[in-house]
Structures are given as structure tokens and as C-alpha cells.
ROVOVEX-764638 format. One line per field, with one value per atom (N, C-alpha, C): x, y, z; atom name; residue in one letter; residue number from 1. Coordinates in steps of 0.1 Angstrom, whole numbers, padded with zeros to 4 digits. Example, Ala and Ser with C-alpha at 12.3 -4.5 7.8 and 13.67 -1.06 7.14 Angstrom:
! residues 2
px <- [0132/0123/0132/0128/0137/0129] .
py <- [-0057/-0045/-0033/-0022/-0011/0000] .
pz <- [0078/0078/0078/0071/0071/0079] .
atomo <- [N/CA/C/N/CA/C] .
residuo <- [a/a/a/s/s/s] .
num <- [1/1/1/2/2/2] .
END
This chain:
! residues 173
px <- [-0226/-0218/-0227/-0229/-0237/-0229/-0235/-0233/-0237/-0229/-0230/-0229/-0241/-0238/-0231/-0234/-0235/-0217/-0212/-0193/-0196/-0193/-0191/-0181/-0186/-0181/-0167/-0160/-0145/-0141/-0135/-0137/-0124/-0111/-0101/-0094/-0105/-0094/-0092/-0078/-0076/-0071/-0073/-0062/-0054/-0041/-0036/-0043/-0039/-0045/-0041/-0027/-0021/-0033/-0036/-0039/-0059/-0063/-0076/-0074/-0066/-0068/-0055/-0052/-0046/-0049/-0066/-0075/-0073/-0077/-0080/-0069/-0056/-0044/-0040/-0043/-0039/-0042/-0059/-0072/-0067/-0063/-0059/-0046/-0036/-0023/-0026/-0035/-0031/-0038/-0048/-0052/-0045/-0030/-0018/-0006/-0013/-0001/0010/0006/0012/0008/0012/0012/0016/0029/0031/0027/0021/0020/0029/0042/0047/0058/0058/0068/0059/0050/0041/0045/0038/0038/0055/0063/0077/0083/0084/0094/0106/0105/0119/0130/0122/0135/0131/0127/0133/0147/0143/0149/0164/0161/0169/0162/0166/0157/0162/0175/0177/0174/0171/0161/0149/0140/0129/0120/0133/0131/0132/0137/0137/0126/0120/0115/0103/0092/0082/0080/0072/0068/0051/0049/0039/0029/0037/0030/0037/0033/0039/0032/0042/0032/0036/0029/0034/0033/0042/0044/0029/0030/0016/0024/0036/0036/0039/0035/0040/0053/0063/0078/0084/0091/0098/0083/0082/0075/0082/0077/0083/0076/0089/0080/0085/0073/0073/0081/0089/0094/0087/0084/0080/0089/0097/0104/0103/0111/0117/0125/0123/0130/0148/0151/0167/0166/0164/0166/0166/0158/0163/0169/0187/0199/0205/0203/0209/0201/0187/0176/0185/0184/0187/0202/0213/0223/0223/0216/0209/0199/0194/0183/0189/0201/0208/0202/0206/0204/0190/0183/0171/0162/0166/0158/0161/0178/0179/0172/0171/0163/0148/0143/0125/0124/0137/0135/0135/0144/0145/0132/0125/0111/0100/0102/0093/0097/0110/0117/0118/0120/0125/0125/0129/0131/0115/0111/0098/0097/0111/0111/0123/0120/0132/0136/0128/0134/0122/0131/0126/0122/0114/0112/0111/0114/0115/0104/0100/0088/0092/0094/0094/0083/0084/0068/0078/0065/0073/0068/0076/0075/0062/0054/0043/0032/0020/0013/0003/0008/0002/-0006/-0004/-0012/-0022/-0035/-0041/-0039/-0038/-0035/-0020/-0009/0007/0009/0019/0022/0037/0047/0062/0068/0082/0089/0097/0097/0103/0094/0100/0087/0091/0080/0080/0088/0097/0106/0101/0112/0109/0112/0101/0104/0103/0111/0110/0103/0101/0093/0103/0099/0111/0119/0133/0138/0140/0139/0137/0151/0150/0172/0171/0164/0166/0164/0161/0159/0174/0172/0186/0200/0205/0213/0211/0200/0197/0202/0201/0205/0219/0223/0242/0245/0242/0250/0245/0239/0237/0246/0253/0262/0276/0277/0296/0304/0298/0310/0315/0310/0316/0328/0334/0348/0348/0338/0338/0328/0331/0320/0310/0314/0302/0288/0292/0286/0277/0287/0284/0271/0277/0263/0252/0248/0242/0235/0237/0235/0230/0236/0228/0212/0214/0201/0192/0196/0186/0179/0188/0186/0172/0177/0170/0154/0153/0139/0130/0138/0131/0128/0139/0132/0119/0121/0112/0097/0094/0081/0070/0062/0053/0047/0051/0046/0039/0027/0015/0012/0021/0024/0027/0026/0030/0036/0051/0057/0069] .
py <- [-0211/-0200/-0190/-0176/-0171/-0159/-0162/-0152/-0137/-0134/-0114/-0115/-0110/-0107/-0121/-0125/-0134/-0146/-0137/-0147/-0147/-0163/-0166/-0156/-0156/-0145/-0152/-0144/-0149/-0147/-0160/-0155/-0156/-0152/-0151/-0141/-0129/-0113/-0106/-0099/-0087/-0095/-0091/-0098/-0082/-0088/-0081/-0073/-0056/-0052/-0062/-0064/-0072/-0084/-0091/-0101/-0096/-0087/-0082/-0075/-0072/-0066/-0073/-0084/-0093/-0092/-0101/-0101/-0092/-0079/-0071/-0067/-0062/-0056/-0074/-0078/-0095/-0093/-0088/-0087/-0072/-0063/-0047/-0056/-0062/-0066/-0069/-0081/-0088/-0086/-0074/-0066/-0060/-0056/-0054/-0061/-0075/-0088/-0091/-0081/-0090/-0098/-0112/-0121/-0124/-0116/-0121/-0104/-0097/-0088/-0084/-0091/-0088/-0077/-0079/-0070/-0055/-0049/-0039/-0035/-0041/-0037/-0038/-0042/-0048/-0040/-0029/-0026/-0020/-0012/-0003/-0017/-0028/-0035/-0045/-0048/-0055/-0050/-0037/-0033/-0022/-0017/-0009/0007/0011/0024/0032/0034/0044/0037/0027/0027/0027/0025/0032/0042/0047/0064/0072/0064/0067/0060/0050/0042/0035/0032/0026/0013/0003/-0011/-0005/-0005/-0002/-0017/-0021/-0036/-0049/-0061/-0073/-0075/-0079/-0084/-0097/-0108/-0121/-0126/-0132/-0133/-0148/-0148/-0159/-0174/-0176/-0192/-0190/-0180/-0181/-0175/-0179/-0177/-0165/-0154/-0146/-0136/-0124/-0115/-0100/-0096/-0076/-0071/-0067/-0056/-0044/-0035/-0019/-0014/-0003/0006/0024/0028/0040/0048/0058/0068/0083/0092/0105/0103/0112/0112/0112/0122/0125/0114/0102/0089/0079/0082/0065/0062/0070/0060/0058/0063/0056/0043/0043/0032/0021/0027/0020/0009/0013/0008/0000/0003/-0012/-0023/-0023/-0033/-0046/-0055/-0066/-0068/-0058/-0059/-0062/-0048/-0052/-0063/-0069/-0082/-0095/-0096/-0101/-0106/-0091/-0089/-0089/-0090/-0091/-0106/-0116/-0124/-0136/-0132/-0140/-0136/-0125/-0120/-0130/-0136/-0146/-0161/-0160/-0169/-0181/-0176/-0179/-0172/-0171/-0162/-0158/-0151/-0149/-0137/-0126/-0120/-0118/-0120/-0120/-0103/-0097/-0085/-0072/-0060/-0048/-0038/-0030/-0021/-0008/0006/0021/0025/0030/0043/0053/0066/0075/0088/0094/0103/0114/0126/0133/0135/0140/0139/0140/0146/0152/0159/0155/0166/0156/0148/0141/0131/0121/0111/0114/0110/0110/0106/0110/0106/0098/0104/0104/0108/0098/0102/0110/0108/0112/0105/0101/0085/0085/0095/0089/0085/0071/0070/0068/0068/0075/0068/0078/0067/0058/0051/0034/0043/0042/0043/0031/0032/0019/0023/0013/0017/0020/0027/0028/0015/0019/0003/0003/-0006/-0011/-0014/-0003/-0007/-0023/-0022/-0035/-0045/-0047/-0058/-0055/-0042/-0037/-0046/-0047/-0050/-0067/-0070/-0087/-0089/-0085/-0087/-0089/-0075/-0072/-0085/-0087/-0097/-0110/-0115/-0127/-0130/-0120/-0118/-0116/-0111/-0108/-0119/-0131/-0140/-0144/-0134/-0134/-0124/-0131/-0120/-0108/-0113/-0103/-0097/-0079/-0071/-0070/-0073/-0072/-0081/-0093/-0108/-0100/-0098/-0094/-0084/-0073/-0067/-0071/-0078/-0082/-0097/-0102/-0109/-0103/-0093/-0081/-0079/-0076/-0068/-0078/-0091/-0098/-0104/-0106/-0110/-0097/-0085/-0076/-0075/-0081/-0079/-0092/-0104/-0121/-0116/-0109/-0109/-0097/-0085/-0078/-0079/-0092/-0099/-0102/-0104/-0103/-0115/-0125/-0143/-0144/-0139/-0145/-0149/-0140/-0143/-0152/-0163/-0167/-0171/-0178/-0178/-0174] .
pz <- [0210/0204/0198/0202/0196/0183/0179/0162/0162/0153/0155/0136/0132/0117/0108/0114/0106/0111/0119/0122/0137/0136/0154/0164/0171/0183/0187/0186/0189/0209/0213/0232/0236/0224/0228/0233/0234/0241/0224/0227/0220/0206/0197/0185/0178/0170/0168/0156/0152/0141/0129/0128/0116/0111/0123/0120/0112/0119/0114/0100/0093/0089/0072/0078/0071/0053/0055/0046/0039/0044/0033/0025/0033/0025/0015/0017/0007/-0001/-0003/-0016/-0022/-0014/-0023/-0030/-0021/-0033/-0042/-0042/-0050/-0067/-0060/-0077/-0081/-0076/-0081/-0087/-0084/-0087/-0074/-0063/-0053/-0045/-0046/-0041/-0032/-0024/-0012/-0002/0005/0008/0018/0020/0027/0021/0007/0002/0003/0004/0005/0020/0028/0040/0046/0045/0049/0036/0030/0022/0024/0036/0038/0047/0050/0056/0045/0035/0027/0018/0013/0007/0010/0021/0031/0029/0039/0039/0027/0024/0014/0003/-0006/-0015/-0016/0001/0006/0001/0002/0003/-0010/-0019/-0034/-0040/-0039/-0046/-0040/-0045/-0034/-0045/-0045/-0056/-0060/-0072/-0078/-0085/-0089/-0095/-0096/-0097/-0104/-0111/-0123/-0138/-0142/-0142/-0144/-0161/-0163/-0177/-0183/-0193/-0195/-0196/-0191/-0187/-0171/-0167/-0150/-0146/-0155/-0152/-0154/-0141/-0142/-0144/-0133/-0131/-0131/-0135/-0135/-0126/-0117/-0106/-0108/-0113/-0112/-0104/-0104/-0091/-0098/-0086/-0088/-0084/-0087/-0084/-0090/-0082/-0089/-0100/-0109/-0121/-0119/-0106/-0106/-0096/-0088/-0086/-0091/-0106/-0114/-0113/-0118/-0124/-0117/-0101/-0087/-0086/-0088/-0084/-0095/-0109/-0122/-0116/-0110/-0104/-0098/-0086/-0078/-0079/-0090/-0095/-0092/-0091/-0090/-0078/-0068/-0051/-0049/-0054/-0053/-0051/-0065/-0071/-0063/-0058/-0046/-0039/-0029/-0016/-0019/-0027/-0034/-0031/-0042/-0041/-0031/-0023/-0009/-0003/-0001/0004/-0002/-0016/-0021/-0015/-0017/-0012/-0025/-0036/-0050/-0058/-0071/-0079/-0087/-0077/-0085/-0094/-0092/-0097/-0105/-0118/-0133/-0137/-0133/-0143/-0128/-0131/-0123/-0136/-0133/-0141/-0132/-0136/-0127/-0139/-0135/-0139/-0129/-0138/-0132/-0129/-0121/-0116/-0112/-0114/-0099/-0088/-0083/-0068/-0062/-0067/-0058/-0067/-0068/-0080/-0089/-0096/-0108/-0106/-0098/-0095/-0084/-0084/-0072/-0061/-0049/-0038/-0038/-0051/-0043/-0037/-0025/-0015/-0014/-0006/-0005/-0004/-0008/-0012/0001/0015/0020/0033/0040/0046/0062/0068/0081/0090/0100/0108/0115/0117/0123/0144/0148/0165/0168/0185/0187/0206/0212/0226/0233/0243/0255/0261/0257/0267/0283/0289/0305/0306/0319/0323/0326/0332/0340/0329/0318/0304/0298/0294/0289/0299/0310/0320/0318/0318/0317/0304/0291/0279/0280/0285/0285/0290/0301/0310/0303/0294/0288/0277/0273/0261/0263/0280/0282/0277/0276/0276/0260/0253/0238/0236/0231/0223/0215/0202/0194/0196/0192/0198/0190/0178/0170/0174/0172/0182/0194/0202/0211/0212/0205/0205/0199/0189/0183/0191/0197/0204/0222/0225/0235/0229/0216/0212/0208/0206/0203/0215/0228/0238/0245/0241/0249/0239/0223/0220/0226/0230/0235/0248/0256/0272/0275/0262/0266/0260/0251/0243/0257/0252/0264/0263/0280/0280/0275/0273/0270/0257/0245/0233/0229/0217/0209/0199/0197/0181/0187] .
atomo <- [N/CA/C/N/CA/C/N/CA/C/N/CA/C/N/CA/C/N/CA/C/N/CA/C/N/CA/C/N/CA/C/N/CA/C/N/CA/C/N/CA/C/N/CA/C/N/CA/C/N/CA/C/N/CA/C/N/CA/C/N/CA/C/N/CA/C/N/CA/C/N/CA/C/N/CA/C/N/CA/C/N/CA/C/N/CA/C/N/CA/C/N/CA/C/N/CA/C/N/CA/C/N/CA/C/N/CA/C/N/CA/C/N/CA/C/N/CA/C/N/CA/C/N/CA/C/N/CA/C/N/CA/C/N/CA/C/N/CA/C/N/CA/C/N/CA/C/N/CA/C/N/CA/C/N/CA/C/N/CA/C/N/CA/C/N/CA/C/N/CA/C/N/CA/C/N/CA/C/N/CA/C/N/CA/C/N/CA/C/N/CA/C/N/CA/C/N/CA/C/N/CA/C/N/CA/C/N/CA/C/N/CA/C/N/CA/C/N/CA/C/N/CA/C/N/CA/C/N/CA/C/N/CA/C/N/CA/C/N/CA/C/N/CA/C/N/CA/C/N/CA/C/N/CA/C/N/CA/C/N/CA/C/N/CA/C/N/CA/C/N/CA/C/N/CA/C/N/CA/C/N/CA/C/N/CA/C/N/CA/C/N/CA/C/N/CA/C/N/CA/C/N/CA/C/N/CA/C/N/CA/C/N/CA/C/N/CA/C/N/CA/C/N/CA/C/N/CA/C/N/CA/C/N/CA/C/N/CA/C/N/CA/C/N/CA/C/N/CA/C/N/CA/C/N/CA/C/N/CA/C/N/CA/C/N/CA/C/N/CA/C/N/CA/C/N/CA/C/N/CA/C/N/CA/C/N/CA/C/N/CA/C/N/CA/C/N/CA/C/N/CA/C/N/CA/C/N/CA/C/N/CA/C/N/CA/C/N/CA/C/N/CA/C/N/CA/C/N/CA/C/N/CA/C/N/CA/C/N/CA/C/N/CA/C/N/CA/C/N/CA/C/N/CA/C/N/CA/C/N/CA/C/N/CA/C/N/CA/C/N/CA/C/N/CA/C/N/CA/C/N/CA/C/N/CA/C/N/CA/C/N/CA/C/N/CA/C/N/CA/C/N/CA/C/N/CA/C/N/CA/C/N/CA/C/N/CA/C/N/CA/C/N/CA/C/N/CA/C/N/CA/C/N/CA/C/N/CA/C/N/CA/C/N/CA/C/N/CA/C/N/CA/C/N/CA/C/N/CA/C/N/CA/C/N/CA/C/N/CA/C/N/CA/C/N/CA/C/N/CA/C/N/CA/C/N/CA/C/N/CA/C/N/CA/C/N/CA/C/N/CA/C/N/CA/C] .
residuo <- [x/x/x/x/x/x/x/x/x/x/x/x/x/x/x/x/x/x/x/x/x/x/x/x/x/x/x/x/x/x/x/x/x/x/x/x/x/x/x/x/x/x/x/x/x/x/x/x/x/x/x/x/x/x/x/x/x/x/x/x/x/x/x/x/x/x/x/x/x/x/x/x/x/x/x/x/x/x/x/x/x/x/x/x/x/x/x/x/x/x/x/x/x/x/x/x/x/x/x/x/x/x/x/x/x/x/x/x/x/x/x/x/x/x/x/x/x/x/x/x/x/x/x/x/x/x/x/x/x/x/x/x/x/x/x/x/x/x/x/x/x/x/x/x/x/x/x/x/x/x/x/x/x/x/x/x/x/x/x/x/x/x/x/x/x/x/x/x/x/x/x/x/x/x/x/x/x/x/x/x/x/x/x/x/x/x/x/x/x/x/x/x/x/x/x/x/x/x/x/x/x/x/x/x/x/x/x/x/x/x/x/x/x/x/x/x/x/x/x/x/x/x/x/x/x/x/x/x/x/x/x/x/x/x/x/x/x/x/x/x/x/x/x/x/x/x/x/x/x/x/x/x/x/x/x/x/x/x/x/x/x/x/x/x/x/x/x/x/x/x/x/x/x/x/x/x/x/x/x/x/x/x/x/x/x/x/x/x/x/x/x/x/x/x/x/x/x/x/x/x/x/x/x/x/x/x/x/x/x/x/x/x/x/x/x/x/x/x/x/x/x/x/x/x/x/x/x/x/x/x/x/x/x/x/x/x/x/x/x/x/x/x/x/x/x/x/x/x/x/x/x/x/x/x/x/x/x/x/x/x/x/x/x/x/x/x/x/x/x/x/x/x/x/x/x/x/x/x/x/x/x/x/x/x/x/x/x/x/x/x/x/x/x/x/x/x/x/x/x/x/x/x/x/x/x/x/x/x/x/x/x/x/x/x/x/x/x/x/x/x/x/x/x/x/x/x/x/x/x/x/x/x/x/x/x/x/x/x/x/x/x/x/x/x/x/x/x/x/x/x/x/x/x/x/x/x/x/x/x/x/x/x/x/x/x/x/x/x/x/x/x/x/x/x/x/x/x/x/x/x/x/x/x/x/x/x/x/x/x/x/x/x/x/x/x/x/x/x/x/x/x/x/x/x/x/x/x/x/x/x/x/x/x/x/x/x/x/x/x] .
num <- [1/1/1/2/2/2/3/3/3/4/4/4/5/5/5/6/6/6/7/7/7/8/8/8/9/9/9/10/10/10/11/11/11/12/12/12/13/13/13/14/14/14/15/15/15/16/16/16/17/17/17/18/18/18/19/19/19/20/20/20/21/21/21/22/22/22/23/23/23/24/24/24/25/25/25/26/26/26/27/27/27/28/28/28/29/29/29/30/30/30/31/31/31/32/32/32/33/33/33/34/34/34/35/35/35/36/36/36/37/37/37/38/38/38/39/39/39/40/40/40/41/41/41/42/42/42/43/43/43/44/44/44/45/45/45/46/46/46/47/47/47/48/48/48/49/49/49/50/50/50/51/51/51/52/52/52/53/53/53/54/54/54/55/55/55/56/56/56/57/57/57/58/58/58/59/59/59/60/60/60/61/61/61/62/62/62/63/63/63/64/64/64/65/65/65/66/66/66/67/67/67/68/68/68/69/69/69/70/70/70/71/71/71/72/72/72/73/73/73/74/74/74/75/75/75/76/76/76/77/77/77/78/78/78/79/79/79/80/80/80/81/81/81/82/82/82/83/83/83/84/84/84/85/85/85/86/86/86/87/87/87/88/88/88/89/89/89/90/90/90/91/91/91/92/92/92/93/93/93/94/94/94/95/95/95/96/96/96/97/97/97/98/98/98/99/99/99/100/100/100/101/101/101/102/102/102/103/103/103/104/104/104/105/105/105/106/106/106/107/107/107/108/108/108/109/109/109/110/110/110/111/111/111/112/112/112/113/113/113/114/114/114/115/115/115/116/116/116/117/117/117/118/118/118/119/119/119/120/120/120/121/121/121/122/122/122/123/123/123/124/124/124/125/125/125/126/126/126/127/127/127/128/128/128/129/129/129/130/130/130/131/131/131/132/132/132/133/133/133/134/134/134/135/135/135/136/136/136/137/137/137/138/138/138/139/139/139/140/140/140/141/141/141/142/142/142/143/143/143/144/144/144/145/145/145/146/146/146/147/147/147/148/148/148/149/149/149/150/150/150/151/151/151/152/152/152/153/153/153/154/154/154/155/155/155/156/156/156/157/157/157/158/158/158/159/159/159/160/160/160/161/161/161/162/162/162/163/163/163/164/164/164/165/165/165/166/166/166/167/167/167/168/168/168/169/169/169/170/170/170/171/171/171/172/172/172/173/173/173] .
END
């Protein structure tokens, strides 16, 4: 096996960015106190886009026996007391993301928009595209799902059928 700088040469092909690049965004979270980085990178579908879009996560601060952490939200001043309203939901959806109650209490700090901080960004964040869909996947999906009643089902079961057929074999998981 020959070595490059010092890490064995990897002879598996292409790897995903996520996965390169894993490390690092783990070690930037977690001098923020996040511990799981998926709430960082995964925020607008944790949280749903329209509180996305008001609000970004700035910190966790863990208490000194461990139990019940504060996570920061950063927002606009005329979106606190919308953000201030949904903090129940929030904390919810944070916590299932931990997948226990790691998080006891939310905290909003407010900024403005644009100006004060170094390198702020803009709270709403960039759309979600998705790749071109294949009639022919699209048609294979439909027809895997006619034999359901309800449309809701139905569609929802189309669409899941059409992201499994259009994954690519050679993948994984």
C-alpha cells in the first residue's frame, strides 16, 4: 500500500464531498457546542423553511451537570416574537434531531439584518433544487402506487418510490 503524506492511498474511486469533509465541519461545530452537526448543516428541514428563513442556530451551551442545553437562535429584531412563539416546535424538532431532549431551553438573540457582524450572512437560505426527473422513473413510480385509495398515500408513496428507483446501484444504504 503506498502512502501520500503521510494517509494510505484510498483504491476505492470517487467518495462523496459529505463524507471528506465530514471531519472538519464536526471540529468547527463543535467549538460551538454542537455536537450533533447535523443540526448546522440540516437546518431548514429540521426546522421547516419558514423558520429557516428567520432564524439560523448560533450556539449550544451545556449546563455544568450536563443536563438541559441552550441553543442560541440568531434572528432579525421584527422576527423575534414570531420566532419567540414557536420555540415549543422548535425545541421539538432540535430534539428529535438529537434524538433526546438535549435541548431544555432556546434562547433568540437578536442582530440585524446585515452590517454588524463580520462575515453575516442573510437569514434566508438558498433554494432547495432538485435534478431533472426521468419520465420513464417518473411512470415506473406512478404505476407502483395505483393500487392505493388515498391520494395522499398515494402520492407520497409515488414520490418515494420515484427517489429509490432513481438512486444509483452502485450505492450504498
Amino acid at each position: 500500500m503506498s502512502v501520500t503524506q503521510g494517509q494510505p492511498r484510498r483504491r476505492r474511486g470517487f467518495e462523496l464531498a459529505s463524507g471528506l469533509l465530514r471531519n472538519q465541519i464536526r471540529s468547527a461545530g463543535e467549538t460551538r457546542g454542537f455536537a450533533v452537526s447535523r443540526l448546522l448543516t440540516h437546518w431548514p428541514e429540521i426546522v421547516g423553511q419558514e423558520v429557516a428563513a428567520m432564524a439560523r442556530p448560533v450556539k449550544v451551551s451545556y449546563a455544568k451537570g450536563g443536563f438541559g442545553a441552550t441553543l442560541t437562535l440568531l434572528t432579525t429584531g421584527a422576527s423575534a416574537p414570531i420566532l419567540q412563539m414557536q420555540i415549543p416546535a422548535i425545541r421539538e424538532r432540535v430534539n428529535a434531531c438529537y434524538g433526546y431532549n438535549a435541548i431544555s431551553r432556546i434562547s433568540v438573540t437578536q442582530t440585524a439584518p446585515t452590517g454588524f457582524a463580520e462575515g453575516q450572512v442573510a437569514f434566508a437560505p438558498a433554494p432547495m433544487t432538485s435534478p431533472p426527473r426521468d419520465p420513464a422513473i417518473a411512470r415506473a413510480a406512478t404505476a407502483l402506487s395505483d393500487g392505493v385509495h388515498d391520494a395522499d398515500l398515494r402520492s407520497a408513496l409515488a414520490a418515494l418510490a420515484e427517489k429509490v428507483l432513481s438512486r444509483p446501484a452502485n450505492r450504498k444504504g
